[in-house]
PDB file of N, CA, C and O in Angstrom:
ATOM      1  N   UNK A   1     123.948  83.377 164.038  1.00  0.00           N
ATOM      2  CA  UNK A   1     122.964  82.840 163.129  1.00  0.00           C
ATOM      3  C   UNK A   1     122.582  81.438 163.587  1.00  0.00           C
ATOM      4  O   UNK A   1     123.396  80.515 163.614  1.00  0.00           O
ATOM      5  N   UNK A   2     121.259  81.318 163.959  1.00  0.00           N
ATOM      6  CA  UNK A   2     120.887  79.500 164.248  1.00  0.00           C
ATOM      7  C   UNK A   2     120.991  79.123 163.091  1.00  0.00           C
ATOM      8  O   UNK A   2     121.265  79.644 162.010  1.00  0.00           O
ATOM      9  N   UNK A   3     120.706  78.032 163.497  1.00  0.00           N
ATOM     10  CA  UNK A   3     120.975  76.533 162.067  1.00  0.00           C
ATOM     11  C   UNK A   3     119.887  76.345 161.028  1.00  0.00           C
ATOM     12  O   UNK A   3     119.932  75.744 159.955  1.00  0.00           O
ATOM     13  N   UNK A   4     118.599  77.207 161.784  1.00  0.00           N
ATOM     14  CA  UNK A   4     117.494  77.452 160.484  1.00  0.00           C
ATOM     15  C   UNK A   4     118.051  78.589 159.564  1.00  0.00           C
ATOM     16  O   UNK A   4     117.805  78.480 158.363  1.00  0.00           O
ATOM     17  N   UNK A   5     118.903  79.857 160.067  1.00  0.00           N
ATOM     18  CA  UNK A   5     119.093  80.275 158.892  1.00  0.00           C
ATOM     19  C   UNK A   5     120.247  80.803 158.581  1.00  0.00           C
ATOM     20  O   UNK A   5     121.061  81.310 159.352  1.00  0.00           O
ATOM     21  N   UNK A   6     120.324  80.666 157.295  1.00  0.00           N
ATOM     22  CA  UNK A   6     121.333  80.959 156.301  1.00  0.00           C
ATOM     23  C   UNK A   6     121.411  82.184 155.856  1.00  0.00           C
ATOM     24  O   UNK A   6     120.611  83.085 156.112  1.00  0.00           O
ATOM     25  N   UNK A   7     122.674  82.279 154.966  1.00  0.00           N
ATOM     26  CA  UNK A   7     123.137  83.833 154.349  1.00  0.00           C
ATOM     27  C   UNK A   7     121.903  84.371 153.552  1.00  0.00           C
ATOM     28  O   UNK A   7     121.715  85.563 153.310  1.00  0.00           O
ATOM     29  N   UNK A   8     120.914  83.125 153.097  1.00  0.00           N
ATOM     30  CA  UNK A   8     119.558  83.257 152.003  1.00  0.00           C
ATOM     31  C   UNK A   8     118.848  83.779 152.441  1.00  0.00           C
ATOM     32  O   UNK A   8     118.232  84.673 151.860  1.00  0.00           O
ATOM     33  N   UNK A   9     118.548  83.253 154.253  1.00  0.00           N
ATOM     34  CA  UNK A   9     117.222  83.592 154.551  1.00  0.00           C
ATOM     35  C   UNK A   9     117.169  85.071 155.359  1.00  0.00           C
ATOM     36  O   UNK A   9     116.141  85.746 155.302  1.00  0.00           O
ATOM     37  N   UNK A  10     118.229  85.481 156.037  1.00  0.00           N
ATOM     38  CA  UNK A  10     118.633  86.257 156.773  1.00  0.00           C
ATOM     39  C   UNK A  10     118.249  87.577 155.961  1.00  0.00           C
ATOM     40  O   UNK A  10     118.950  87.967 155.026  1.00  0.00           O
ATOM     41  N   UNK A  11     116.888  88.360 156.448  1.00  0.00           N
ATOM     42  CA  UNK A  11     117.069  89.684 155.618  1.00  0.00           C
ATOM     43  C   UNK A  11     118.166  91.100 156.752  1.00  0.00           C
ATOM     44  O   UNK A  11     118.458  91.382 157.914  1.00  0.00           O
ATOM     45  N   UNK A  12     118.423  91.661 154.961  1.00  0.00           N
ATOM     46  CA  UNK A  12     119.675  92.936 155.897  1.00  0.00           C
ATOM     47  C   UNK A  12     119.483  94.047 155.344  1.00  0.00           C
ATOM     48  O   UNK A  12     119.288  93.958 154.132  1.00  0.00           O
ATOM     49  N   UNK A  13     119.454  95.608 155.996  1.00  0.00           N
ATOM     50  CA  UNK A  13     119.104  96.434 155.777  1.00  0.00           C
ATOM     51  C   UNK A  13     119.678  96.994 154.708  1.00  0.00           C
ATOM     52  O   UNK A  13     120.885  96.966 154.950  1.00  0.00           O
ATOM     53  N   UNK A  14     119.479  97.553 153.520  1.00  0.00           N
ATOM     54  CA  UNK A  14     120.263  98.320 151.863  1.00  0.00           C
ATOM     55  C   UNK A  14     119.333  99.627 152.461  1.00  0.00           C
ATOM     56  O   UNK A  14     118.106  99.568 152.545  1.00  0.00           O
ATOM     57  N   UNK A  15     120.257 100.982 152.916  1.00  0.00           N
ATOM     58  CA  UNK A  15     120.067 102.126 152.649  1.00  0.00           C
ATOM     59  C   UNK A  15     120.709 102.937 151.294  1.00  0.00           C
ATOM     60  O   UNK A  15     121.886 103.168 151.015  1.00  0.00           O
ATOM     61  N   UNK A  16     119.359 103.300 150.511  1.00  0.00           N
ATOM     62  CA  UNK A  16     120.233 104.396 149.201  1.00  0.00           C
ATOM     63  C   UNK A  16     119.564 105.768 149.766  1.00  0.00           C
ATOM     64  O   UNK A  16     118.626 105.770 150.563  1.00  0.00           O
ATOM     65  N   UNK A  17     119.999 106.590 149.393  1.00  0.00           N
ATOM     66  CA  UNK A  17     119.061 107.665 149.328  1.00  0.00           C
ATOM     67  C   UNK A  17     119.473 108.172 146.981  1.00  0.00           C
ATOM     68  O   UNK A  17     120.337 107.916 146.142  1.00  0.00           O
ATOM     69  N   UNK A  18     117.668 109.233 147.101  1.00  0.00           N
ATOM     70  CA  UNK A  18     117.682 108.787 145.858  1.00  0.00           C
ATOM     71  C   UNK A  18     116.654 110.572 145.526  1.00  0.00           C
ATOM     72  O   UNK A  18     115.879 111.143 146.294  1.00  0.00           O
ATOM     73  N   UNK A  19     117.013 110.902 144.387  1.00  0.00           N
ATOM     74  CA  UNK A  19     116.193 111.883 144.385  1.00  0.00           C
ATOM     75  C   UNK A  19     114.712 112.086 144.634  1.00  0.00           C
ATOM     76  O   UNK A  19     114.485 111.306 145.559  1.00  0.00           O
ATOM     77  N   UNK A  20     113.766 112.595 144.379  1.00  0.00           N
ATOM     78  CA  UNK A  20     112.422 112.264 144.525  1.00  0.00           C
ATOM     79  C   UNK A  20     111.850 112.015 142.546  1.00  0.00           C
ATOM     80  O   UNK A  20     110.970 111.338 142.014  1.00  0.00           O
ATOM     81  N   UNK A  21     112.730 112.804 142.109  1.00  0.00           N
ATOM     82  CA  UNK A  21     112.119 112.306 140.717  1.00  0.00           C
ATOM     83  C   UNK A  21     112.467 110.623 140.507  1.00  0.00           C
ATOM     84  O   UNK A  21     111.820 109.919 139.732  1.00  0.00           O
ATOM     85  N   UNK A  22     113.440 110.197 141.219  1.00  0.00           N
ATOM     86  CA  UNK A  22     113.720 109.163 140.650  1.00  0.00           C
ATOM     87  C   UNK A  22     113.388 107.835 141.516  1.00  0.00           C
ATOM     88  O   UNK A  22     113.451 106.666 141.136  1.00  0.00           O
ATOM     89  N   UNK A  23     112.947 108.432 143.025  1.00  0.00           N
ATOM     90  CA  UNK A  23     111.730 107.573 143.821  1.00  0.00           C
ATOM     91  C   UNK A  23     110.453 107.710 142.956  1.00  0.00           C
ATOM     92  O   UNK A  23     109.828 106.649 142.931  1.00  0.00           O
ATOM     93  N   UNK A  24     110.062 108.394 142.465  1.00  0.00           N
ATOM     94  CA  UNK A  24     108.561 108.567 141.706  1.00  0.00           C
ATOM     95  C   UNK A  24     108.531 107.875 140.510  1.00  0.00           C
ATOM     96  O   UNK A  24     107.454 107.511 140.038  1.00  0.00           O
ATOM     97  N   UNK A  25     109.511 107.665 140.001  1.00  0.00           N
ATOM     98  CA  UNK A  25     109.998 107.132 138.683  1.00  0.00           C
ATOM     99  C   UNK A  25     109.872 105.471 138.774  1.00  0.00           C
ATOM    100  O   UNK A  25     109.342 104.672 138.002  1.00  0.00           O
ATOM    101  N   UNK A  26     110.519 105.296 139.931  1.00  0.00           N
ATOM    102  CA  UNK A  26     110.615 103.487 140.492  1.00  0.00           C
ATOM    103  C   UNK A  26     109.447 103.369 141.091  1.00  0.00           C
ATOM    104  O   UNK A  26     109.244 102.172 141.297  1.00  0.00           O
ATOM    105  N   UNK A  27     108.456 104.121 141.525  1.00  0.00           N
ATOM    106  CA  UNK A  27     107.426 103.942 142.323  1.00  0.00           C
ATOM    107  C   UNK A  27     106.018 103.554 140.956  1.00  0.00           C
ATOM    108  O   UNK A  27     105.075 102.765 140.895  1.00  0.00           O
ATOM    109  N   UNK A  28     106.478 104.404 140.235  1.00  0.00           N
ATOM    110  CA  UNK A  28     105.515 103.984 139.024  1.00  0.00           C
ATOM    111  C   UNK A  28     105.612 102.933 138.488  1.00  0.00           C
ATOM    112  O   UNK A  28     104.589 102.373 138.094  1.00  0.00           O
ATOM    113  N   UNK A  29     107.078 102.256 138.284  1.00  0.00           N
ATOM    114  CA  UNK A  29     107.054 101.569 137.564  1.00  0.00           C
ATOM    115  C   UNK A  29     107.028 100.225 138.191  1.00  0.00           C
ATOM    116  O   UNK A  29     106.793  99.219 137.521  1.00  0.00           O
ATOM    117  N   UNK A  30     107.265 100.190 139.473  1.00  0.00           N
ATOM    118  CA  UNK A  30     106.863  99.223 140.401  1.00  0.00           C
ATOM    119  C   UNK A  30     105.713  98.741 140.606  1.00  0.00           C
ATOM    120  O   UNK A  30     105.590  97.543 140.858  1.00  0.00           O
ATOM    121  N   UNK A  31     104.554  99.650 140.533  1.00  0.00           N
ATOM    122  CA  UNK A  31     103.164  99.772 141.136  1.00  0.00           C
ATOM    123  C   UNK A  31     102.607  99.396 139.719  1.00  0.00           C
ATOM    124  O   UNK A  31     101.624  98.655 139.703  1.00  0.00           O
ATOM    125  N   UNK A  32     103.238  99.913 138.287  1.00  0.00           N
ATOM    126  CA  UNK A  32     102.326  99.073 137.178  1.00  0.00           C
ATOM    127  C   UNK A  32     102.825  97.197 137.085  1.00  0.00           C
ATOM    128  O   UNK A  32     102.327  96.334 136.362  1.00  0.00           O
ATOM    129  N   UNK A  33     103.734  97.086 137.900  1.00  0.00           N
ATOM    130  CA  UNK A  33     103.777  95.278 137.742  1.00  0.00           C
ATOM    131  C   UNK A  33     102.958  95.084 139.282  1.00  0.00           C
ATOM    132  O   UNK A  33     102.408  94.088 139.753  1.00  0.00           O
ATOM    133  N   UNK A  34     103.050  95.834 139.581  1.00  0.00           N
ATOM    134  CA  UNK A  34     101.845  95.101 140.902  1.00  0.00           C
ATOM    135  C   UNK A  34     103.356  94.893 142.255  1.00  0.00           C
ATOM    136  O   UNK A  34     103.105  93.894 142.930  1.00  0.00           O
ATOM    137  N   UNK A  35     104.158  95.294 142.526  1.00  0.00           N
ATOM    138  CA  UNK A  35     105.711  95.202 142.716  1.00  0.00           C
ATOM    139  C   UNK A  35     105.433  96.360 143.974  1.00  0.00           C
ATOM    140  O   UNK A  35     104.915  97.463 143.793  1.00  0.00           O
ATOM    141  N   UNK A  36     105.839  95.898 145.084  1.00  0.00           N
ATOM    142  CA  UNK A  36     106.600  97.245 146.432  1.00  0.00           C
ATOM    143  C   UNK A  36     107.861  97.815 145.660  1.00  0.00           C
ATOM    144  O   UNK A  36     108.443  97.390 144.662  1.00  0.00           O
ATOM    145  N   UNK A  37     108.048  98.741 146.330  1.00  0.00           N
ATOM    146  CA  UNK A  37     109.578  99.571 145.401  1.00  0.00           C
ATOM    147  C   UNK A  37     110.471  99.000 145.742  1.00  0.00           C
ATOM    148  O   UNK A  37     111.341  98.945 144.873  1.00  0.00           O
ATOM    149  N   UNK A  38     110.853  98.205 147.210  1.00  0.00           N
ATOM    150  CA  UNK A  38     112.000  97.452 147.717  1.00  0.00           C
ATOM    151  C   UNK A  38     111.608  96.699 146.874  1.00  0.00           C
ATOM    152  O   UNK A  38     111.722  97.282 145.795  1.00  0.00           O
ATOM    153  N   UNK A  39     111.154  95.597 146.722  1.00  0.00           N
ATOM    154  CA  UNK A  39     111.257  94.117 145.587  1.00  0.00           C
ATOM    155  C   UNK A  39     111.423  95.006 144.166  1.00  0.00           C
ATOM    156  O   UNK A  39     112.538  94.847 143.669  1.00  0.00           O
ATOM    157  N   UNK A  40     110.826  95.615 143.657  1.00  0.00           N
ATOM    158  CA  UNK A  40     111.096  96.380 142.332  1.00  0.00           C
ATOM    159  C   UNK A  40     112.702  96.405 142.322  1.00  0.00           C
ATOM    160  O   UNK A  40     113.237  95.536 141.633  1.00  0.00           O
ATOM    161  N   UNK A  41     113.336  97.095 142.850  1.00  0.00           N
ATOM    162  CA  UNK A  41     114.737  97.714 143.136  1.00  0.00           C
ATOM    163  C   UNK A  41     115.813  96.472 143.414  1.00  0.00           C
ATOM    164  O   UNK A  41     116.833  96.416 142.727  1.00  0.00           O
ATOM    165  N   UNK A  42     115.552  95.487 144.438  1.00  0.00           N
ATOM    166  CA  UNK A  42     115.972  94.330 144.830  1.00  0.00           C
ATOM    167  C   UNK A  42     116.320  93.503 143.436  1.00  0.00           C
ATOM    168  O   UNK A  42     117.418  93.079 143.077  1.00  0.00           O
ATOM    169  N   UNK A  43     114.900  93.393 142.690  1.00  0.00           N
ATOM    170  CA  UNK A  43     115.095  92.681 141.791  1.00  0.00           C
ATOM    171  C   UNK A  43     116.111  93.278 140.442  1.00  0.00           C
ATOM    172  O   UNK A  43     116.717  92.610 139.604  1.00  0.00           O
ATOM    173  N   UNK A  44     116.049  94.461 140.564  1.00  0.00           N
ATOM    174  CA  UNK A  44     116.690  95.144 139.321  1.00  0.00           C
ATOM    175  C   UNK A  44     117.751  95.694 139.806  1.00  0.00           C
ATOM    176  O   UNK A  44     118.406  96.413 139.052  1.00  0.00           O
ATOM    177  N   UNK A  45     118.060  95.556 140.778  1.00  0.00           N
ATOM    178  CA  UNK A  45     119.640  95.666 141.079  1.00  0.00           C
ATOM    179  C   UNK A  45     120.337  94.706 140.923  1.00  0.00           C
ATOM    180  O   UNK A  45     121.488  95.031 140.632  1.00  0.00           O
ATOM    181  N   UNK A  46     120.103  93.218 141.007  1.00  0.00           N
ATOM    182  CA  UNK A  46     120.320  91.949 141.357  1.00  0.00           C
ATOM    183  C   UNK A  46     120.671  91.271 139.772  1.00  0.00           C
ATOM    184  O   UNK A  46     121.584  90.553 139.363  1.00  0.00           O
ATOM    185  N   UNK A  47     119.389  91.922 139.084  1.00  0.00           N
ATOM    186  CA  UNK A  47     119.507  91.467 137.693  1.00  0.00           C
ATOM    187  C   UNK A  47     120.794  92.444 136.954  1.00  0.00           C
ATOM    188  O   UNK A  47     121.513  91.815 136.178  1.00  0.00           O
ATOM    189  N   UNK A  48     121.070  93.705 137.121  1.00  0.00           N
ATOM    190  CA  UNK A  48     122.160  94.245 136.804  1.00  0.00           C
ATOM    191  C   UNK A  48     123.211  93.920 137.240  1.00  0.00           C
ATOM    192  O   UNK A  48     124.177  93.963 136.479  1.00  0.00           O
ATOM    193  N   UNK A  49     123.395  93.461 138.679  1.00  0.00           N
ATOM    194  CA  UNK A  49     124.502  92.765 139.423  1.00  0.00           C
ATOM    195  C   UNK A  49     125.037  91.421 138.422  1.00  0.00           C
ATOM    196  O   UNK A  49     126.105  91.280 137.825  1.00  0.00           O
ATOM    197  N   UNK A  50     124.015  90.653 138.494  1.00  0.00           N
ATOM    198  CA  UNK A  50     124.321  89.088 137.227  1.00  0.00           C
ATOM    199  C   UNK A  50     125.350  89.557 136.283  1.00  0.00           C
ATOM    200  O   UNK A  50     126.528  89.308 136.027  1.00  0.00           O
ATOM    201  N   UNK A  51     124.121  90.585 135.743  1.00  0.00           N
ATOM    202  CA  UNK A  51     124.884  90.960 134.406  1.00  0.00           C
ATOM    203  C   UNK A  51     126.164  91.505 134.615  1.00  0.00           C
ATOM    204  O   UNK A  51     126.993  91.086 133.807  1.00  0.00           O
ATOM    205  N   UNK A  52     126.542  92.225 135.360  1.00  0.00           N
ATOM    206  CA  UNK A  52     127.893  92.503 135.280  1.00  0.00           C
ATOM    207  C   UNK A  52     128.830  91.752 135.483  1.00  0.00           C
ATOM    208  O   UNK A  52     129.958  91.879 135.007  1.00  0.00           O
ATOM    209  N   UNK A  53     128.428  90.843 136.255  1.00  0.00           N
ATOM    210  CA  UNK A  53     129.600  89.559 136.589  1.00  0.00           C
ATOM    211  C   UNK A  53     129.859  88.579 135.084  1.00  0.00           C
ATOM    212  O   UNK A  53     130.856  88.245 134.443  1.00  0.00           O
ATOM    213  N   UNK A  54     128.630  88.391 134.977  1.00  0.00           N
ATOM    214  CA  UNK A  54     128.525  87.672 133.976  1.00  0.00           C
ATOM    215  C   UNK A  54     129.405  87.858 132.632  1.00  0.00           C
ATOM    216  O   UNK A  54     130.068  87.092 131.933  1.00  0.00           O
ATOM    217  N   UNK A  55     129.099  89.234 132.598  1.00  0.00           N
ATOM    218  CA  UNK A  55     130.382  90.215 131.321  1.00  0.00           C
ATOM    219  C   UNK A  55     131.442  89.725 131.641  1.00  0.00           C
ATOM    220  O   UNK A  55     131.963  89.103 130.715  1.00  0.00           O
ATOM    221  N   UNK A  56     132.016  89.733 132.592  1.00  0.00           N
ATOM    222  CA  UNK A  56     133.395  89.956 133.391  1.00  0.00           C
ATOM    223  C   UNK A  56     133.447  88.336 133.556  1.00  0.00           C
ATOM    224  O   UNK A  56     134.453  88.012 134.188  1.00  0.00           O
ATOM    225  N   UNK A  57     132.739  87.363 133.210  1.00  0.00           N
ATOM    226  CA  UNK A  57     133.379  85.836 133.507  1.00  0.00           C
ATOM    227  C   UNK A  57     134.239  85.161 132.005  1.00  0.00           C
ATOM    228  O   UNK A  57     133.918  85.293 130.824  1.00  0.00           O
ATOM    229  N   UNK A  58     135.195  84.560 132.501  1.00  0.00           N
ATOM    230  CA  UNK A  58     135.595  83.805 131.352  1.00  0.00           C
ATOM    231  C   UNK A  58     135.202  82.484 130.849  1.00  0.00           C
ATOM    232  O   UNK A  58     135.029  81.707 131.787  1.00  0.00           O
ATOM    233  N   UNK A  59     135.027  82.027 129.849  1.00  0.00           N
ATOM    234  CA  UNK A  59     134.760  81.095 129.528  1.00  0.00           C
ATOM    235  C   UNK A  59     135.816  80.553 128.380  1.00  0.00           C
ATOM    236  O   UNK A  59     136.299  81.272 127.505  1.00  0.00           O
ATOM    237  N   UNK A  60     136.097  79.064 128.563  1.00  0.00           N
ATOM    238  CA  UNK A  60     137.291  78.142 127.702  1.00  0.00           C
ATOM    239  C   UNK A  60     136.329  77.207 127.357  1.00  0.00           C
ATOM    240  O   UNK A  60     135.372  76.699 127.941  1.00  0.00           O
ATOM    241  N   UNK A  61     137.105  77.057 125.647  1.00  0.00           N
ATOM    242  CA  UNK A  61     136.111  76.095 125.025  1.00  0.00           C
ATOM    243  C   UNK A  61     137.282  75.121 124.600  1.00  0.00           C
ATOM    244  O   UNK A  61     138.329  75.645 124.982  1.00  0.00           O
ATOM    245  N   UNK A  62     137.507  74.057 124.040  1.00  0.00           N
ATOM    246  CA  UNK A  62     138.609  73.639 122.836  1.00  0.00           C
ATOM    247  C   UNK A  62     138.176  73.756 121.737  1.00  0.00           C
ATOM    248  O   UNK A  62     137.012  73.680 121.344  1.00  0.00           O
ATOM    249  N   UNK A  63     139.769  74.084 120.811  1.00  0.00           N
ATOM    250  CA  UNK A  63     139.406  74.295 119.683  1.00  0.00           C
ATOM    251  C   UNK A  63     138.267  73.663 118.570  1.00  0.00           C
ATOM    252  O   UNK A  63     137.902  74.278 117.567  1.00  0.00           O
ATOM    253  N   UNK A  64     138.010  72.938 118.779  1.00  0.00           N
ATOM    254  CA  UNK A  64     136.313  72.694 118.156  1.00  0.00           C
ATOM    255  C   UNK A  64     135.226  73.057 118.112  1.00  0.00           C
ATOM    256  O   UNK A  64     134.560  73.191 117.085  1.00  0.00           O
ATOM    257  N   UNK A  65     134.856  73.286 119.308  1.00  0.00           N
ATOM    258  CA  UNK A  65     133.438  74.292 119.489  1.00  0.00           C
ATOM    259  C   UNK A  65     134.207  75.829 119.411  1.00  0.00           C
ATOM    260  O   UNK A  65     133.411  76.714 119.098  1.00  0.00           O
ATOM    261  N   UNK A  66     134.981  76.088 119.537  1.00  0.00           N
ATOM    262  CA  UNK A  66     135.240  77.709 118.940  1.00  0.00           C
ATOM    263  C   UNK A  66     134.742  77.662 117.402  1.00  0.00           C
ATOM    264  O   UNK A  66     133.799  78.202 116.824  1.00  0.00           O
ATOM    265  N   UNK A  67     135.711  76.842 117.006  1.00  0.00           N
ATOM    266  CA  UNK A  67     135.313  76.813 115.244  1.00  0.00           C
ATOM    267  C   UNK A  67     133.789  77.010 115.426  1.00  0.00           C
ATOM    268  O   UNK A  67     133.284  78.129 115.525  1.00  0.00           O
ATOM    269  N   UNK A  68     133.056  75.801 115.465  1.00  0.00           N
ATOM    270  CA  UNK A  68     131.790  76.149 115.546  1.00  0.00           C
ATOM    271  C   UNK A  68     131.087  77.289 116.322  1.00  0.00           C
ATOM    272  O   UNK A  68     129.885  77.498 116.160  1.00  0.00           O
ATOM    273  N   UNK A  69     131.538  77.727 116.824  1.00  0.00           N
ATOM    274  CA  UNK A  69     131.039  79.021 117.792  1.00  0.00           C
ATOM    275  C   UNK A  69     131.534  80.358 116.350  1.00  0.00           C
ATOM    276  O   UNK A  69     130.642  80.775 115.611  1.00  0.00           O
ATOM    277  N   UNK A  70     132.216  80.585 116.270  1.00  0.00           N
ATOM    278  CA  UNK A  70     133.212  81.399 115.093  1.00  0.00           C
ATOM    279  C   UNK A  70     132.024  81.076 113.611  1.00  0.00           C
ATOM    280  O   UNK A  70     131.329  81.918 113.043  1.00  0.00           O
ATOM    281  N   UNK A  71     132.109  79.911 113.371  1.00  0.00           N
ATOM    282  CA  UNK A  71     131.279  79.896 112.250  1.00  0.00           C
ATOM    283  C   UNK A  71     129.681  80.395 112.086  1.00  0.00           C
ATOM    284  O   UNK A  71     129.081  80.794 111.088  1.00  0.00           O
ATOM    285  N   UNK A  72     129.269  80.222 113.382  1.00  0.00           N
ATOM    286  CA  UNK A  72     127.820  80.642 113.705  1.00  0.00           C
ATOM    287  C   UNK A  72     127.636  81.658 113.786  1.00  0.00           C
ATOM    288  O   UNK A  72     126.504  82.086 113.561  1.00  0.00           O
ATOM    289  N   UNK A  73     128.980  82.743 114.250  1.00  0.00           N
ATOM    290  CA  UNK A  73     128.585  84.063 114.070  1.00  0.00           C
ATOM    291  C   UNK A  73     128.824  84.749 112.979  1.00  0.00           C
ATOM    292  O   UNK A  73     128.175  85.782 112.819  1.00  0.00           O
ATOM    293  N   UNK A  74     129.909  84.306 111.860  1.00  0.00           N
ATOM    294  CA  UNK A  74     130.466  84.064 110.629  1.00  0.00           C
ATOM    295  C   UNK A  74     129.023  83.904 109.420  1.00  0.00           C
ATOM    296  O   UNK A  74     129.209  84.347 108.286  1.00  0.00           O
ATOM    297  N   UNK A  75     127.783  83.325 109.732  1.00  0.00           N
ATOM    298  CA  UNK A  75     127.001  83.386 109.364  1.00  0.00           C
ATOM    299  C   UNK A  75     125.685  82.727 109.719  1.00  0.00           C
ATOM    300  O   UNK A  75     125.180  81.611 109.594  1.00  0.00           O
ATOM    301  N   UNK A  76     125.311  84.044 110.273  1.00  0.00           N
ATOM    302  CA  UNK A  76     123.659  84.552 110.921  1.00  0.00           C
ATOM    303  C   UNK A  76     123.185  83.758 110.048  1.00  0.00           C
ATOM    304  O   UNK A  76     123.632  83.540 108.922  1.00  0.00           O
ATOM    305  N   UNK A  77     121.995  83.176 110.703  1.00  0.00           N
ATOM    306  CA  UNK A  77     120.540  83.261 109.908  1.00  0.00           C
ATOM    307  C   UNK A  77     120.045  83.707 109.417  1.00  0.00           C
ATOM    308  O   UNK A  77     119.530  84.573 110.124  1.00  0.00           O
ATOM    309  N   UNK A  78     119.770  83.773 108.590  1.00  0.00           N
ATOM    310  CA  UNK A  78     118.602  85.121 107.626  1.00  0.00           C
ATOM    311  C   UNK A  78     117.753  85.420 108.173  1.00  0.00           C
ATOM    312  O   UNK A  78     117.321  84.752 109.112  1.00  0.00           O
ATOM    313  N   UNK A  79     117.175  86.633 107.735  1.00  0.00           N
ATOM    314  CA  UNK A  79     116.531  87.446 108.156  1.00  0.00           C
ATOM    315  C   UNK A  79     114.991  86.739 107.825  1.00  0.00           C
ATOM    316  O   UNK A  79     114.663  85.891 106.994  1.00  0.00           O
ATOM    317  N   UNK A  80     114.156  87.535 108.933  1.00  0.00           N
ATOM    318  CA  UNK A  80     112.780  86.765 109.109  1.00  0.00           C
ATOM    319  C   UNK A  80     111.675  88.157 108.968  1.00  0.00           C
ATOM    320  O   UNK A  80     112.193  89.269 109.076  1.00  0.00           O
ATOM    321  N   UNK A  81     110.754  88.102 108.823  1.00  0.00           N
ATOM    322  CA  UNK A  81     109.564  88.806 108.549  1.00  0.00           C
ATOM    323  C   UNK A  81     109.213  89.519 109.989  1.00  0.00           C
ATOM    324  O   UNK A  81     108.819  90.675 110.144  1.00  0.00           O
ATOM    325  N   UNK A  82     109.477  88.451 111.081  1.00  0.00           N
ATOM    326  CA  UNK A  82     109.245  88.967 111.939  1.00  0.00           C
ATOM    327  C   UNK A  82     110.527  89.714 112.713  1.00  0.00           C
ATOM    328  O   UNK A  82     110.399  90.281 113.798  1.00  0.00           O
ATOM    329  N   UNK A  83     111.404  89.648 112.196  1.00  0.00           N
ATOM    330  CA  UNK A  83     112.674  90.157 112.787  1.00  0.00           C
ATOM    331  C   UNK A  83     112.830  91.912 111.413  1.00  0.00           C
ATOM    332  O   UNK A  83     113.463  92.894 111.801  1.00  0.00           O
ATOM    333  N   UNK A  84     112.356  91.907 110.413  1.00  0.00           N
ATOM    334  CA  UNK A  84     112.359  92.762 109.676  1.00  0.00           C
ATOM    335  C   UNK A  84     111.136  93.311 110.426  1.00  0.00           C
ATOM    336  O   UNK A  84     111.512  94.478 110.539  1.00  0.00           O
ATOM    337  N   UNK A  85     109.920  93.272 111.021  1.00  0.00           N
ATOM    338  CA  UNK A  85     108.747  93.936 111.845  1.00  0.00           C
ATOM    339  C   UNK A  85     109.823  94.803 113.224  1.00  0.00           C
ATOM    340  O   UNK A  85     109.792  95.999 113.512  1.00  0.00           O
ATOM    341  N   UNK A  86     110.528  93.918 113.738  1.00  0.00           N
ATOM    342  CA  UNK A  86     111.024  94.561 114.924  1.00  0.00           C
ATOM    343  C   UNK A  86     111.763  95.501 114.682  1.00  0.00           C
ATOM    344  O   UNK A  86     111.603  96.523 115.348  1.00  0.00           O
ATOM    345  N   UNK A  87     112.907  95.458 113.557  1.00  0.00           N
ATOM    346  CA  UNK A  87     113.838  96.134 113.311  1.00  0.00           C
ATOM    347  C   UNK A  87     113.139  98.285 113.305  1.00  0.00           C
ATOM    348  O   UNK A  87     113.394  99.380 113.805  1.00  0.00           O
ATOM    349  N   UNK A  88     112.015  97.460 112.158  1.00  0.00           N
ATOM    350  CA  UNK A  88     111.644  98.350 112.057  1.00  0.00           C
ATOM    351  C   UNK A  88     110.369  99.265 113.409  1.00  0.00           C
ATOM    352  O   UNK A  88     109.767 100.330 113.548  1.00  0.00           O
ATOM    353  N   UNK A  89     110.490  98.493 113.821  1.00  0.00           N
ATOM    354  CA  UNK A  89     108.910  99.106 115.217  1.00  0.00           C
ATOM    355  C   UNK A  89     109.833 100.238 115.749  1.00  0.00           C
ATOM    356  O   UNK A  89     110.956  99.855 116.077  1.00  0.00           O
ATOM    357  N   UNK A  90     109.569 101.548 115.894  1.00  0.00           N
ATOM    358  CA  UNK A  90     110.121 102.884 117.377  1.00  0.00           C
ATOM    359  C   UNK A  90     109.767 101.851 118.571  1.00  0.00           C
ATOM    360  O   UNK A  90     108.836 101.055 118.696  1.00  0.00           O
ATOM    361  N   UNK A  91     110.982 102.203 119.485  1.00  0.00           N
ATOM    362  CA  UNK A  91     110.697 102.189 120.790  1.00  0.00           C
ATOM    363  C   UNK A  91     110.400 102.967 121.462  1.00  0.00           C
ATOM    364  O   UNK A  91     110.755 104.120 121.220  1.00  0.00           O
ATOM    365  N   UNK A  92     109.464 102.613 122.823  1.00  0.00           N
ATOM    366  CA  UNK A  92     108.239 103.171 123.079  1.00  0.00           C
ATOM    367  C   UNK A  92     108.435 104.728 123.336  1.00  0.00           C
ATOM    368  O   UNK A  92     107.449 105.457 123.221  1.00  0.00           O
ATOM    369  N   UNK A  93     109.861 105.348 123.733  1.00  0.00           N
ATOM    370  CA  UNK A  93     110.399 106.751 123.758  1.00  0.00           C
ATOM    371  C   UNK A  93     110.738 107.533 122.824  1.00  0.00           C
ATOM    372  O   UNK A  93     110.999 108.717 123.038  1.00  0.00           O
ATOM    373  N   UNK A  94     110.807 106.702 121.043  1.00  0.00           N
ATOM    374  CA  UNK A  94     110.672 107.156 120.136  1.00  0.00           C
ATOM    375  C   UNK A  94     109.643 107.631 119.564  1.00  0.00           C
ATOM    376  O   UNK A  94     109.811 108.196 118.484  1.00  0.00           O
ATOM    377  N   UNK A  95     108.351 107.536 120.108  1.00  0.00           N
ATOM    378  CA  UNK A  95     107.153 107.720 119.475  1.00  0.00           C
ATOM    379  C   UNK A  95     106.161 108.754 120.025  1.00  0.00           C
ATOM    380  O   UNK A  95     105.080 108.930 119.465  1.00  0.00           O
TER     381      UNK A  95
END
C-alpha cells in the first residue's frame, strides 16, 4: 500500500451470490433512491453492521445519571397527537 492510501481508500472485492428474486428486490429498491445495487447493499450492510456492534457495546455511567437515565424511562412523556396519528397509521405492507 503507498502512503496515499489507506485501509479507507483502498477498494476490495465483496462476492455474495443471491437469488434472483432477491437481486430484483435490491435492484428496485436501489434504482427508486437513484442508488447502483453495490452502494445500495454497501450502505445497508454497513448500517446493519453499526447496529449490531452497537447492541453488543457496553456502556458505564455512575450512579447519578443511571438514576436519571432509570427515571426517564420510569416516566415517558405523554402522549402527543402526533404520536397518537402514527400509532395509529398501517404500515405500508399492511394496507
Amino acid at each position: 500500500m503507498s502512503h496515499a492510501q489507506t485501509k479507507e481508500t483502498v477498494s476490495v472485492s465483496i462476492n455474495i451470490r443471491a437469488k434472483a428474486k432477491q437481486r430484483d428486490l435490491i435492484d428496485q429498491a436501489a434504482g427508486r433512491l437513484g442508488r447502483s445495487r453495490s452502494d445500495f447493499m454497501l450502505e445497508a450492510a454497513c448500517r446493519e453492521a453499526e447496529a449490531v456492534l452497537l447492541d453488543q457495546a457496553f456502556f458505564t455511567v455512575d450512579e447519578g445519571t443511571f438514576a436519571q437515565f432509570q427515571a426517564l424511562l420510569d416516566k415517558p412523556l405523554p402522549p402527543t397527537d402526533k404520536l397518537r396519528r402514527l400509532l395509529r397509521t398501517k404500515a405500508p405492507w399492511e394496507q
